[in-house]
C-alpha positions, 0 to 999 in steps of 0.5 A: 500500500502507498502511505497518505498524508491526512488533513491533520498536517500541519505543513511542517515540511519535514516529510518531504526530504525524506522520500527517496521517490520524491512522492511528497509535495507541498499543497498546491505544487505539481508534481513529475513523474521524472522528480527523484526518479529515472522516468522520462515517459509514464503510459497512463492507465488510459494509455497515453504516454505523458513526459515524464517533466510535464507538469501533473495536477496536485492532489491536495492545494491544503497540505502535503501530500502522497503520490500514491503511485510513486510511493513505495513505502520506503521499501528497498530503501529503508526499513520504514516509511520515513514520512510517517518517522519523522511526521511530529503529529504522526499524519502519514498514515496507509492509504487504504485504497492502494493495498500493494504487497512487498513485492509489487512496491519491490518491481514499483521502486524497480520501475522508478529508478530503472538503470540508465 
């Protein structure tokens, strides 16, 4: 599963160095695929490839939040997630609706930072 950022932040920013995926961003800000990672094109599940520097939408305008689809809970990396260790009002917390096993956050992590 991906870790989420609740409305309880207090937008301290102290998560957001910790991710070695470069999955956090601050309320409001776009994110990139290719931010931390070794993606220079995503094919959607719609099937359209996108850049991997085009500008996405935020997924929150209040608070930090999680790119669920590049979170890999730390896995590969750390033997915890670091946002939720270093949170001081402990508001990254599982994502109930991205349930992923060790493995696929394993080939998630793989696919981020492919070799070059």
């Amino acid at each position: 599963m991906a870790i989420m950022i609740t409305d309880e932040c207090i937008n301290c920013g102290a998560c957001e160095p910790e991710c070695p995926n470069n999955a956090i961003y601050e309320g409001g800000a776009q994110w990139r695929w290719a931010d931390g990672t070794t993606l220079t094109e995503v094919k959607t599940g719609e099937g359209a490839v996108v850049s991997g520097t085009t500008p996405q939408t935020p997924v929150s305008d209040e608070y930090y939040y999680i790119v669920s689809d590049k979170c890999t809970e730390c896995v590969g990396f750390h033997e915890e997630p670091q946002c939720a260790a270093v949170c001081p009002v402990d508001c990254c917390v599982d994502d109930p609706d991205y349930r992923e096993t060790r493995e696929r956050l394993l080939e998630k992590k793989e696919w981020l930072h492919i070799a070059a």
